[in-house]
Z-matrix of the N, CA and C atoms (Angstrom, degrees):
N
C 1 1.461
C 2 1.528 1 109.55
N 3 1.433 2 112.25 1 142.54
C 4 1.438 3 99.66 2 177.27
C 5 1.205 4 131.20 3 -76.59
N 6 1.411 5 145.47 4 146.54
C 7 1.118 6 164.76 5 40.36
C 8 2.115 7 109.15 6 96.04
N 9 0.917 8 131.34 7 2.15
C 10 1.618 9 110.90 8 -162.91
C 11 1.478 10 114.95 9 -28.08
N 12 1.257 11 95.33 10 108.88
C 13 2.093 12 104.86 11 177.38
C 14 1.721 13 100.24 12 -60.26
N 15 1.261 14 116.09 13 136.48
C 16 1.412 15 105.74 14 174.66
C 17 1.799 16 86.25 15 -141.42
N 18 1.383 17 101.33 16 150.21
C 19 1.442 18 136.15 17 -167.28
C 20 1.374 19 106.58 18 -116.91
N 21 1.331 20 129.12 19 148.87
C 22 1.527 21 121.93 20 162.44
C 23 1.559 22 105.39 21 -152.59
N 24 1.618 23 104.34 22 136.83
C 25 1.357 24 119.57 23 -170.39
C 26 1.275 25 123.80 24 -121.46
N 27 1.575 26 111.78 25 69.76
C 28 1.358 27 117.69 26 -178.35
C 29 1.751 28 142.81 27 -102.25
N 30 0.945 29 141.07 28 102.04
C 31 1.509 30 133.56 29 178.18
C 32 1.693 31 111.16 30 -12.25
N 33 1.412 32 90.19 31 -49.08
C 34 1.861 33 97.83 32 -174.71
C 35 1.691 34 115.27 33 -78.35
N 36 1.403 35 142.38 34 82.49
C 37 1.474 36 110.60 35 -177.54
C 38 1.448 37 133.06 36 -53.04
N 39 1.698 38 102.24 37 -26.85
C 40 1.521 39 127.71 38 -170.04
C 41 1.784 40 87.82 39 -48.96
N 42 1.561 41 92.55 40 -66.45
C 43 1.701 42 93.90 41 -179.60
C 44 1.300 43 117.58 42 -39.35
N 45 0.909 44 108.46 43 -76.00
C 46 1.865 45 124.92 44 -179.02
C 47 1.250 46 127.19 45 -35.14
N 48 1.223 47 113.68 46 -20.87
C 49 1.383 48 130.71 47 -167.01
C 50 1.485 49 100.89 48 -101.48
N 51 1.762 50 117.74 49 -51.31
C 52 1.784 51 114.21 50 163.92
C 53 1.605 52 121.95 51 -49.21
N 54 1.603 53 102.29 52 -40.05
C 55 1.804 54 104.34 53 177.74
C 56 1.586 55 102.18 54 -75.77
N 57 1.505 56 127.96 55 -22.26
C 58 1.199 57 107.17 56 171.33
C 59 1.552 58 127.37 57 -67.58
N 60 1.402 59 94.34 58 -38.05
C 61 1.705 60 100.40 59 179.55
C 62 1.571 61 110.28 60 -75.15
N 63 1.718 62 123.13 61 -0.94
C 64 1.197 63 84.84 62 169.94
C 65 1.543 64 122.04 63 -124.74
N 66 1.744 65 92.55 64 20.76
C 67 1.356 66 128.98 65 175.87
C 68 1.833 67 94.20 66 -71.75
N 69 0.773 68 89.98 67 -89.20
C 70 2.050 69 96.38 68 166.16
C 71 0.743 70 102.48 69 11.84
N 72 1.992 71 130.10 70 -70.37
C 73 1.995 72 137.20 71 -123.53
C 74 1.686 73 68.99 72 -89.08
N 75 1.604 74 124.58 73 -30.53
C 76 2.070 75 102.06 74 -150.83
C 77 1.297 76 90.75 75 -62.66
N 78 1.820 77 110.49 76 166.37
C 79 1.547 78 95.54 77 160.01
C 80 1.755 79 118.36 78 -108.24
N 81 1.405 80 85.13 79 172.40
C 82 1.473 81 103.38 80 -177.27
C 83 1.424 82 104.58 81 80.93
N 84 1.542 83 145.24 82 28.33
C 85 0.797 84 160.94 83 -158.78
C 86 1.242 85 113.97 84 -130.70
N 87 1.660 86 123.36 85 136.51
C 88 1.674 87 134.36 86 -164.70
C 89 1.646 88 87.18 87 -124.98
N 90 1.318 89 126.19 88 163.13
C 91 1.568 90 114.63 89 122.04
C 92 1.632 91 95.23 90 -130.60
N 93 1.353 92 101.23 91 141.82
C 94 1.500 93 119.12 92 174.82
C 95 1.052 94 100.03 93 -81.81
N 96 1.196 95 143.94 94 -50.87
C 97 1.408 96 140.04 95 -145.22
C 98 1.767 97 108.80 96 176.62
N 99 1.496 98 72.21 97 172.77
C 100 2.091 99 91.95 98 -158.36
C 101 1.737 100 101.08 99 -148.32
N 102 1.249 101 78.52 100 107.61
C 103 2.370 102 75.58 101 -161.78
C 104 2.136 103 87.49 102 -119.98
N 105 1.282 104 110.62 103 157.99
C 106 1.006 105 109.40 104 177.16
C 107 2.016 106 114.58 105 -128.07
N 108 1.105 107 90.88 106 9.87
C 109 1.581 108 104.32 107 172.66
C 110 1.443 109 111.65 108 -125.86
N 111 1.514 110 95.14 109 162.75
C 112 2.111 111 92.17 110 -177.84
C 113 1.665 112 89.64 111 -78.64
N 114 0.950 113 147.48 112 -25.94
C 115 1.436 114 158.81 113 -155.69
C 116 1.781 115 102.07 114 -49.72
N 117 1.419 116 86.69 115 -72.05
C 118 1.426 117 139.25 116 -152.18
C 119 2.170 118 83.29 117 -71.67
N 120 1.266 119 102.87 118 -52.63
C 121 0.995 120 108.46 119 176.96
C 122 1.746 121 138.47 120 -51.10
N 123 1.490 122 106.57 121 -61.66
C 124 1.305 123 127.46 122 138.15
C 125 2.111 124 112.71 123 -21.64
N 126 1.182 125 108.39 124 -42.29
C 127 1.304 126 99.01 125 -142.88
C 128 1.737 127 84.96 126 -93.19
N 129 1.372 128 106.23 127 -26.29
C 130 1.812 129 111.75 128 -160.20
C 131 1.857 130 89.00 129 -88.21
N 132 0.967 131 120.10 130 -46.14
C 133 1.451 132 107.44 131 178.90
C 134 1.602 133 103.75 132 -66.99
N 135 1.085 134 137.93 133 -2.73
C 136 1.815 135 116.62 134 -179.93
C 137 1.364 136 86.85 135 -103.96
N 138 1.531 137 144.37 136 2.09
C 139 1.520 138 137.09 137 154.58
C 140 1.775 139 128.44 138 -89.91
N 141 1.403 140 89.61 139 -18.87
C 142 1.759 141 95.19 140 -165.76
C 143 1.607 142 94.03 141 -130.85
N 144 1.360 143 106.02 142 153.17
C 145 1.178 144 125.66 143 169.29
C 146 0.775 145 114.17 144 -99.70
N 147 1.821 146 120.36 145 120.64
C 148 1.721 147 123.29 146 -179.92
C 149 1.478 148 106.82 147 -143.27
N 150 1.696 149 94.14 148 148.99
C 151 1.392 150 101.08 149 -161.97
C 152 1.730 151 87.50 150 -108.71
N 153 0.894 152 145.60 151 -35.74
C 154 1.208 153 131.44 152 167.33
C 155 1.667 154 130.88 153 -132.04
N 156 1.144 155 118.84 154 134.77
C 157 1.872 156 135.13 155 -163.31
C 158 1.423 157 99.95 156 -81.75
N 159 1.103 158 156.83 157 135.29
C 160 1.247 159 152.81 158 99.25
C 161 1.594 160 108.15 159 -49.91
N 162 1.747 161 131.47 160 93.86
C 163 1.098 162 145.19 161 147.01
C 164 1.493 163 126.59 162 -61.09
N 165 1.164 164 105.45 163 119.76
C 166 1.846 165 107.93 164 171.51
C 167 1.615 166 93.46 165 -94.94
N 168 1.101 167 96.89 166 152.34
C 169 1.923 168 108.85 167 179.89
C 170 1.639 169 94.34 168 -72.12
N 171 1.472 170 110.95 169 -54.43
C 172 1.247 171 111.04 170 -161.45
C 173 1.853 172 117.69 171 -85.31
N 174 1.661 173 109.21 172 76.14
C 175 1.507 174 91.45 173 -158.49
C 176 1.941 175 89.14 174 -123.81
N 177 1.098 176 118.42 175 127.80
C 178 1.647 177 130.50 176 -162.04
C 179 1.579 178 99.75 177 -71.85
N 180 1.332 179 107.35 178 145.98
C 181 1.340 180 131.92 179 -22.63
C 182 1.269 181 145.73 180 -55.10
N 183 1.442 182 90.75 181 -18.46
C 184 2.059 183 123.20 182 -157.43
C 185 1.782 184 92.00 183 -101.95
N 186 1.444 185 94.91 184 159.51
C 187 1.335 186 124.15 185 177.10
C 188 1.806 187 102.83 186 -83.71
N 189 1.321 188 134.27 187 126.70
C 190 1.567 189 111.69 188 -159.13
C 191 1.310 190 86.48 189 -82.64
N 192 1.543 191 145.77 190 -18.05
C 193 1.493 192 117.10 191 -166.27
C 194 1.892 193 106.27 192 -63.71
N 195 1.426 194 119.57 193 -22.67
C 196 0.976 195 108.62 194 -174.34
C 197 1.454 196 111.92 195 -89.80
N 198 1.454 197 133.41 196 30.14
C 199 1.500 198 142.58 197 153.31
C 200 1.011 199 87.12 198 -102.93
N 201 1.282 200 168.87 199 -152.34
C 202 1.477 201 155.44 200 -55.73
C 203 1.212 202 128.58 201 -55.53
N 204 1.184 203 109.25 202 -21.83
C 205 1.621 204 127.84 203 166.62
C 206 1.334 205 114.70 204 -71.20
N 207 1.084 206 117.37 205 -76.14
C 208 2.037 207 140.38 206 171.20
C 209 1.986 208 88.65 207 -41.88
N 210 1.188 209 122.86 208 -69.64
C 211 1.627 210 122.50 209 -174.14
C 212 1.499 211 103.37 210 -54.24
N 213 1.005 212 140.77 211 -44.07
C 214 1.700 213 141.04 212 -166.45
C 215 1.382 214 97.08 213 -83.89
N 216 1.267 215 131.33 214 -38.31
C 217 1.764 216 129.53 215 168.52
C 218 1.445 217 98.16 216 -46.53
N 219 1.623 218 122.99 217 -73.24
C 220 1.460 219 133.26 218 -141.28
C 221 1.449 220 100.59 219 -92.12
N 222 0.785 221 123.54 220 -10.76
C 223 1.726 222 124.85 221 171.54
C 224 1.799 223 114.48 222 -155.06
N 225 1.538 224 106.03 223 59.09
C 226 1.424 225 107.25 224 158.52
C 227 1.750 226 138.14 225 -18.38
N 228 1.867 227 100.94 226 -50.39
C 229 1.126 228 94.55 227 -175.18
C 230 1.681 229 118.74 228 -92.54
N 231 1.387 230 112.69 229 26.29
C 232 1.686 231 144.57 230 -175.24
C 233 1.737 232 106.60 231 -73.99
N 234 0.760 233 138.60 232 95.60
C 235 1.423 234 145.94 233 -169.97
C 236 1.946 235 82.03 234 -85.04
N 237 1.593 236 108.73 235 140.76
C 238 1.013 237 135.43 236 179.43
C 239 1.692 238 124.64 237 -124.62
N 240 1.287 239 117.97 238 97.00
C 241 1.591 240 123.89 239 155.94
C 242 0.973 241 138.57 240 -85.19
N 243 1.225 242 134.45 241 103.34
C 244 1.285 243 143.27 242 141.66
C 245 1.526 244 111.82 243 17.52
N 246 1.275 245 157.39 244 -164.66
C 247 1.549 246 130.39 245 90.06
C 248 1.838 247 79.38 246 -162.42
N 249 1.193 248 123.47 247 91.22
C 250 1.641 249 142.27 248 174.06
C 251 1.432 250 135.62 249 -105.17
N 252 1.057 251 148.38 250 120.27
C 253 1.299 252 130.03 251 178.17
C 254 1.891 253 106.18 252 -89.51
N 255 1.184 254 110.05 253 54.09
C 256 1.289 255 126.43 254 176.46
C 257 1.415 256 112.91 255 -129.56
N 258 1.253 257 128.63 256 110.39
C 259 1.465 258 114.73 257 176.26
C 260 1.772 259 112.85 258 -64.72
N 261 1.179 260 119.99 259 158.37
C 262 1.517 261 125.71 260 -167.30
C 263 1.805 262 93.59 261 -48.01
N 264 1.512 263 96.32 262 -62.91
C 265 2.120 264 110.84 263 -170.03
C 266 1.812 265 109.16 264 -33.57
N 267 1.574 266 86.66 265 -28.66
C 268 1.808 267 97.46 266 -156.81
C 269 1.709 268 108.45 267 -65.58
N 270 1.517 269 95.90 268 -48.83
C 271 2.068 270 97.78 269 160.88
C 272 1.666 271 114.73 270 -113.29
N 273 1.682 272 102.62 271 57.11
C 274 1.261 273 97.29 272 150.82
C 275 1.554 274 112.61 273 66.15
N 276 1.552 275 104.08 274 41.77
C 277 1.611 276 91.06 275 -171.12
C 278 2.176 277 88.58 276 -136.71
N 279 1.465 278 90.93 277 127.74
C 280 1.781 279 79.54 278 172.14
C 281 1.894 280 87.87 279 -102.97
N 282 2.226 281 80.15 280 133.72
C 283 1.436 282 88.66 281 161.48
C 284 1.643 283 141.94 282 -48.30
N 285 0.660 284 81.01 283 -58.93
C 286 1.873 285 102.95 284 172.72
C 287 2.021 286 108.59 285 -47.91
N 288 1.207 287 113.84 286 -8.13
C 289 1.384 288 115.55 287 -178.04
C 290 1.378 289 103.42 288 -137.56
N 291 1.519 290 117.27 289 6.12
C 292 1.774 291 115.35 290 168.07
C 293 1.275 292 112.31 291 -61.36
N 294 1.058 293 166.14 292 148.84
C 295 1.443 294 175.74 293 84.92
C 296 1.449 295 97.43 294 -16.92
N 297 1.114 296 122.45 295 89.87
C 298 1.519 297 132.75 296 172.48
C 299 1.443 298 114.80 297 -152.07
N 300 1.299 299 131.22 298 155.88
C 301 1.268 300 109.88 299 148.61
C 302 1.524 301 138.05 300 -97.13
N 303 1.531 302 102.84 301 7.06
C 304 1.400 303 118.03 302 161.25
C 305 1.390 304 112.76 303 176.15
N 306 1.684 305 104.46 304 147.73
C 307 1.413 306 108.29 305 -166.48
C 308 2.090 307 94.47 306 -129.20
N 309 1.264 308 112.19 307 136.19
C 310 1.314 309 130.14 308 -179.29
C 311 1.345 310 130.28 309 -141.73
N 312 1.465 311 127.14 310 86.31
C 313 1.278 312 133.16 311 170.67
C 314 1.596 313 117.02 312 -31.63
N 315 1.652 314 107.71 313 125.46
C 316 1.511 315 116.54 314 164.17
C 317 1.336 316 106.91 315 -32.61
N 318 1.205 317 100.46 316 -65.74
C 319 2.040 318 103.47 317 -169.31
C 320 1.256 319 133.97 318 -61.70
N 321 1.811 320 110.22 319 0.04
C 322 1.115 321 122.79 320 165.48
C 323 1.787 322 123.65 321 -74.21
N 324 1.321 323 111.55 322 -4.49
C 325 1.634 324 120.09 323 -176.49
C 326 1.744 325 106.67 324 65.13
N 327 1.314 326 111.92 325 -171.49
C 328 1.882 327 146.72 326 -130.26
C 329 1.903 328 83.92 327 -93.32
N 330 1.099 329 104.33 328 -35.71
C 331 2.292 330 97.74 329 -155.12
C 332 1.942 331 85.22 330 -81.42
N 333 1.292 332 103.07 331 -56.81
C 334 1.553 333 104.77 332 176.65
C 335 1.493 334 120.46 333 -37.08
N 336 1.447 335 126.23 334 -33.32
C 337 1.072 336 135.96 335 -174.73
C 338 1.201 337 122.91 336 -86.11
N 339 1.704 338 97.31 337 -39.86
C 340 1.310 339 118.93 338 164.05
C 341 1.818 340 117.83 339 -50.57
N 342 1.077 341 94.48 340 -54.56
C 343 1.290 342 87.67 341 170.96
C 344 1.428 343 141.76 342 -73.29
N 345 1.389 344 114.27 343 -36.97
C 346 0.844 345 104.84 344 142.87
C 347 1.644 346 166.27 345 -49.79
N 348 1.293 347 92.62 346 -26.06
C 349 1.678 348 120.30 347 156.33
C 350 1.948 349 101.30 348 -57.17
N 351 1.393 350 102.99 349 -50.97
C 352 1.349 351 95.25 350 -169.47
C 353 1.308 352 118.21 351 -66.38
N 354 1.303 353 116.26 352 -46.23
C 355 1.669 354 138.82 353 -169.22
C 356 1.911 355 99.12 354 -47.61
N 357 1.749 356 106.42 355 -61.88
C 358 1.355 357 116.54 356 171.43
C 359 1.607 358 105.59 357 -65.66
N 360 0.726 359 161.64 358 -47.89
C 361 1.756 360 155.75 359 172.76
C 362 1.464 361 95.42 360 -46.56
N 363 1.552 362 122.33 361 -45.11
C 364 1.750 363 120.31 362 -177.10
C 365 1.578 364 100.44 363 -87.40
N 366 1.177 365 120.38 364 31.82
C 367 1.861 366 121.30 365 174.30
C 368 1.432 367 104.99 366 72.85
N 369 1.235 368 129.05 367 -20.43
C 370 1.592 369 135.36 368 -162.39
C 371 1.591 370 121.23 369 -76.61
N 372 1.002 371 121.06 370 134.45
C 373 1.401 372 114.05 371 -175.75
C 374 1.114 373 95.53 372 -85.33
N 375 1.896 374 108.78 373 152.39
C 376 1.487 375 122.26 374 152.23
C 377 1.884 376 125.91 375 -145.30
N 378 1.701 377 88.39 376 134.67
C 379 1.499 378 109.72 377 -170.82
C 380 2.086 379 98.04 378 -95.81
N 381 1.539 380 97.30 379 116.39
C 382 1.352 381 91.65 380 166.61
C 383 1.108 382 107.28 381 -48.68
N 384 1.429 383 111.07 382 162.95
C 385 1.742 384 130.34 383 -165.65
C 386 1.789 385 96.45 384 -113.47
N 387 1.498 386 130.06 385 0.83
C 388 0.835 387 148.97 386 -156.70
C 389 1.670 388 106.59 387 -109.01
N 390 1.811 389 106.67 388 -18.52
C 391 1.207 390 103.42 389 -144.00
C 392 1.709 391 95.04 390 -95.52
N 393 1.615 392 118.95 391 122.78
C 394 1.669 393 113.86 392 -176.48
C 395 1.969 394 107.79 393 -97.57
N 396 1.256 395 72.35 394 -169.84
C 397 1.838 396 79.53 395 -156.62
C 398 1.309 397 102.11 396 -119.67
N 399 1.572 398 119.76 397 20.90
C 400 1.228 399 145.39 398 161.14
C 401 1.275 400 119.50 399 -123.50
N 402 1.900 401 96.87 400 132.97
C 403 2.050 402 97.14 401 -173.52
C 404 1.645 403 87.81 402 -43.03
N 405 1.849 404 107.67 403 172.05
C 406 1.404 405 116.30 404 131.82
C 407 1.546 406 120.54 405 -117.25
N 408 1.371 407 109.38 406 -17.19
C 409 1.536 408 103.47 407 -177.79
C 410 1.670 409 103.34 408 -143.11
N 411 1.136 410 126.32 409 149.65
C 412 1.279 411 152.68 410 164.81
C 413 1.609 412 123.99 411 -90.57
N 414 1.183 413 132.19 412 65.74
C 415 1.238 414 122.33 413 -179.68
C 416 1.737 415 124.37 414 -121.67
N 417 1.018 416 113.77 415 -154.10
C 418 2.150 417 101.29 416 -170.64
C 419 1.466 418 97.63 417 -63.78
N 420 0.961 419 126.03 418 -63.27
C 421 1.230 420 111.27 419 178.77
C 422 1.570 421 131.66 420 -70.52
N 423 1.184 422 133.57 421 -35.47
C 424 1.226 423 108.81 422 166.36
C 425 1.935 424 112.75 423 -61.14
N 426 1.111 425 103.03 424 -30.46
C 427 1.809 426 106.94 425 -171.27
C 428 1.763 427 100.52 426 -48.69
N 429 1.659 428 114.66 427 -42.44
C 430 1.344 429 112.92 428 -151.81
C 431 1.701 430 101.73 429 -106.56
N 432 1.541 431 106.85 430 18.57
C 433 1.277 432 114.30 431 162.34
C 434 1.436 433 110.04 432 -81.17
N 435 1.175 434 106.07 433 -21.44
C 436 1.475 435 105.63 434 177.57
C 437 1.094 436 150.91 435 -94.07
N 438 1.710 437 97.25 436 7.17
C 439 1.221 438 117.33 437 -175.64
C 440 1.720 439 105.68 438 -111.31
N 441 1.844 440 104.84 439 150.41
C 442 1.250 441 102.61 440 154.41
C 443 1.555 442 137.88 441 -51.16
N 444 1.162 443 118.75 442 155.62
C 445 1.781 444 104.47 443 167.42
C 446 1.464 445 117.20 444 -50.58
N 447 1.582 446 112.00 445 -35.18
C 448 1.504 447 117.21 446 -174.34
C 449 1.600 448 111.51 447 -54.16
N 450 1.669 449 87.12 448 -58.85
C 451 1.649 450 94.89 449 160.77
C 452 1.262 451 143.17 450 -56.76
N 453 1.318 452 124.55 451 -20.13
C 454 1.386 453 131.30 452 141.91
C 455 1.055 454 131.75 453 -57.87
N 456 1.447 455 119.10 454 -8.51
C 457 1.370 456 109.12 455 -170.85
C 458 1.758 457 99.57 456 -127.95
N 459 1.231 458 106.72 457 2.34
C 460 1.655 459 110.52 458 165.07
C 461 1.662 460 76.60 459 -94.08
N 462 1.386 461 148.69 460 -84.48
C 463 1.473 462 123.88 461 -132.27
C 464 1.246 463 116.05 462 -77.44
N 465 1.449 464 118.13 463 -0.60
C 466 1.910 465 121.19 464 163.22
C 467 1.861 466 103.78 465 -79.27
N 468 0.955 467 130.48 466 -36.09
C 469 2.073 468 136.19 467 138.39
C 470 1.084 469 103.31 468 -40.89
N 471 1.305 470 142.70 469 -89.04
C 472 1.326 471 128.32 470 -177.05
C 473 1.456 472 131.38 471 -36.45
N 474 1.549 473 117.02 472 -40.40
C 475 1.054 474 133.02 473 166.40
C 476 1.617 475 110.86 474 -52.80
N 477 1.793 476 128.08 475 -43.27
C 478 0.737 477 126.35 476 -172.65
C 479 1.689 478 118.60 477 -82.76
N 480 1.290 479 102.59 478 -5.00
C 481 1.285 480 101.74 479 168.12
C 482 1.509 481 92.16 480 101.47
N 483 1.201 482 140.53 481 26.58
C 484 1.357 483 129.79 482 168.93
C 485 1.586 484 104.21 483 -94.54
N 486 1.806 485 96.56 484 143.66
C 487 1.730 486 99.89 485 165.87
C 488 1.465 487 103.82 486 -73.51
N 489 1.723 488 107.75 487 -164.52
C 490 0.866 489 105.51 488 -153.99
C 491 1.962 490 102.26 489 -97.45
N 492 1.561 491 114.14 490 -12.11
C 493 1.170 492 96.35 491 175.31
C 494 1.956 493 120.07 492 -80.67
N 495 1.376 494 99.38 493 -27.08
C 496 1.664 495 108.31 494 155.07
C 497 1.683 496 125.44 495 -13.83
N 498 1.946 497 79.72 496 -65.50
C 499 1.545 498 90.55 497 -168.34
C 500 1.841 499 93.03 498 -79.09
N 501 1.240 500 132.69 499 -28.93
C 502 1.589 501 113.29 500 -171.57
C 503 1.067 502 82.86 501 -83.39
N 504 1.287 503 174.66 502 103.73
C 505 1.574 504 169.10 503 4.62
C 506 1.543 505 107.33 504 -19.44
N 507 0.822 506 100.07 505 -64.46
C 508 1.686 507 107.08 506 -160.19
C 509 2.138 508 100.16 507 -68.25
N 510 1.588 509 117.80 508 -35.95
C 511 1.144 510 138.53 509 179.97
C 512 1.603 511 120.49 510 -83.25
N 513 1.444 512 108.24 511 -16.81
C 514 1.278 513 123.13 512 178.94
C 515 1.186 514 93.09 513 54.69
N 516 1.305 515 114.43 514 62.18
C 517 1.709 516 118.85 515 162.59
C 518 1.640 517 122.67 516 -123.50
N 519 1.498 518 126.44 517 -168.24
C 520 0.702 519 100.04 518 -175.85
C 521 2.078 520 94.15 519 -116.38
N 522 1.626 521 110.05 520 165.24
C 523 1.442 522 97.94 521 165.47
C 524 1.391 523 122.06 522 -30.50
N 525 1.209 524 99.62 523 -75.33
C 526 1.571 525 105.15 524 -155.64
C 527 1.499 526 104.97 525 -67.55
N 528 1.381 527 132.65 526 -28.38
C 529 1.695 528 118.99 527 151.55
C 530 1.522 529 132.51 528 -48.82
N 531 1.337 530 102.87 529 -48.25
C 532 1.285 531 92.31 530 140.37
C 533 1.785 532 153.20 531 -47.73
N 534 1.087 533 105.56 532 -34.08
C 535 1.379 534 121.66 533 179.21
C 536 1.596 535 120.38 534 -80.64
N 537 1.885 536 97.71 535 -28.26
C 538 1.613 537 114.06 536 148.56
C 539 1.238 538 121.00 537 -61.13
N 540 1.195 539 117.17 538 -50.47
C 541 1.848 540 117.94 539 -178.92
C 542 1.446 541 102.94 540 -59.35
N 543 1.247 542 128.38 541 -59.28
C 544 1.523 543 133.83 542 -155.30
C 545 1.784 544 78.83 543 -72.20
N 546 1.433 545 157.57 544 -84.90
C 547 1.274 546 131.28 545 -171.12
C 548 1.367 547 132.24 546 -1.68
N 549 1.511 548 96.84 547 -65.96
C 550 1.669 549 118.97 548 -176.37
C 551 1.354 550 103.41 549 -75.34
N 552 1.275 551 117.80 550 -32.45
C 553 1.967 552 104.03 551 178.66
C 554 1.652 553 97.98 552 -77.26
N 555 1.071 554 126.64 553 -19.70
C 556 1.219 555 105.15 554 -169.27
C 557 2.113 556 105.05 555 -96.62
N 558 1.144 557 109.58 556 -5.77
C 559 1.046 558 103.49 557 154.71
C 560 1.674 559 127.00 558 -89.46
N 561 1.424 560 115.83 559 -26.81
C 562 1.031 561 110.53 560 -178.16
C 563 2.054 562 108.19 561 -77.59
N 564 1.619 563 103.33 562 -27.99
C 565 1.481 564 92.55 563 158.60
C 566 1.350 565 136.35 564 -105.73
N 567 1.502 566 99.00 565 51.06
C 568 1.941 567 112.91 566 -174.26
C 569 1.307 568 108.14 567 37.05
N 570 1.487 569 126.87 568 52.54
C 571 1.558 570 123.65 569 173.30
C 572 1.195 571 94.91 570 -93.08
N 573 1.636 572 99.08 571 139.18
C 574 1.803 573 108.17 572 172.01
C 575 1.470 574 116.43 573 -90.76
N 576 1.626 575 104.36 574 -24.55
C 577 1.740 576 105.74 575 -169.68
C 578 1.514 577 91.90 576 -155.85
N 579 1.083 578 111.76 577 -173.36
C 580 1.600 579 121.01 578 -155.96
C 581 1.807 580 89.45 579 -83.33
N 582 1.451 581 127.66 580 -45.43
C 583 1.036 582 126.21 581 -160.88
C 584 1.881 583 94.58 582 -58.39
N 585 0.997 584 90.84 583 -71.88
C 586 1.860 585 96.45 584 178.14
C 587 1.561 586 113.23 585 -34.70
N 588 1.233 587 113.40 586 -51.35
C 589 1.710 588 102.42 587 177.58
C 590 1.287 589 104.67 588 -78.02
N 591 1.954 590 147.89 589 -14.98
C 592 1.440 591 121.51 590 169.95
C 593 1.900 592 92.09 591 -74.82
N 594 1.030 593 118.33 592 -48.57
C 595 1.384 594 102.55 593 179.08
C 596 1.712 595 137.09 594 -35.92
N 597 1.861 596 111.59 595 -31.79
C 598 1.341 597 115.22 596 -164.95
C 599 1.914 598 83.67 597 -98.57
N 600 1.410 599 126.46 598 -24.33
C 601 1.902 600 124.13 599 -153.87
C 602 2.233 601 55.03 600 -93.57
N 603 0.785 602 170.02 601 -61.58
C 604 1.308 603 146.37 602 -152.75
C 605 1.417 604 114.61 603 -53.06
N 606 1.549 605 99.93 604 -60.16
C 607 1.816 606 106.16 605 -179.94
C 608 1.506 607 100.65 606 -77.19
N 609 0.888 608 142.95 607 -4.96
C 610 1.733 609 131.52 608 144.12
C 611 1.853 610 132.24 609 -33.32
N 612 1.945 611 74.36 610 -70.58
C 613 1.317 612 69.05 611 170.62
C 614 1.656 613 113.24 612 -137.20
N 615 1.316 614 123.37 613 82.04
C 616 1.221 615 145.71 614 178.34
C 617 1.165 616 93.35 615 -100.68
């Protein structure tokens, strides 16, 4: 009977390594591998054949929503999971327009996963039933999902304690473009006053 190769791509191995062992007990189930970088990742799929990814969003260096595209080019017949403790809303992602074949919150536990493993092994997509359509948490990484690169790279300046003609020096910008960006970052990271936004471009990139 066959085999489903399953892959898992997590920041955490500690994690990765418990969902592997209990990926194992399902049947008809492989895992090739357990990589915790996109690097590492890249390199284990051009050796092993896998029919389905368990993706963490958050896997270093890269943000994983931006592999799903580049991975579904280079290995079409690659079934793709989700498996995040980020709800979709949280980095800016509407479910209903993810290109996945299934997305599953950490905090949903082992039967959720379970099933889902199965649903995709039976061709079927699956959307945790868990998954809301309201953020629940705000933290460095969801905050800096929301920013442009431009904007990332004025609030790693901000972070450093530069004013604002610093950073249009250092950005080859001008003041008052600057003074536009820092607006919009500070709305996109609920800053009320300047102290509050060097504080959140701090927990960015600390």
């Amino acid at each position: 009977m066959k085999k489903h190769r399953i892959a898992i791509a997590d920041d955490h191995l500690l994690f990765a390594d418990g969902i592997a062992e209990f990926i194992e007990k399902m049947p008809d189930t492989q895992i090739v591998f357990s990589v915790n970088t996109t690097d590492l990742l890249l390199k284990s799929l051009k050796k092993h054949k896998v029919d389905m990814l368990l993706l963490d969003l958050n896997i270093p260096p890269d943000n994983g929503l931006l592999l799903i595209e580049p991975l579904q080019d280079q290995y079409p017949t690659m079934k793709i999971l989700i498996l995040s403790m980020y709800q979709p809303i949280d980095v800016e992602q509407d479910i209903a327009k993810l290109n996945v074949d299934g997305y599953v919150l950490k905090t949903s536990g082992k039967a959720i996963l379970c099933n889902a493993i199965e649903a995709l092994k039976d061709g079927k997509k699956y959307m945790d039933p868990n998954i809301n359509t309201r953020p629940l948490k705000k933290d460095a990484f969801t905050m800096s999902q929301q920013l442009t690169k431009r904007e990332k790279d004025i609030v790693e300046l901000i972070a450093k304690g530069k004013s604002n003609k610093q950073i249009a020096e250092a950005l080859f910008l001008s003041e008052l473009t600057v003074k536009t960006h820092r607006k919009n970052i500070k709305n996109k990271l609920g800053a009320e006053g300047k102290a509050e936004l060097i504080f959140k471009s701090i927990r960015l990139f600390s």
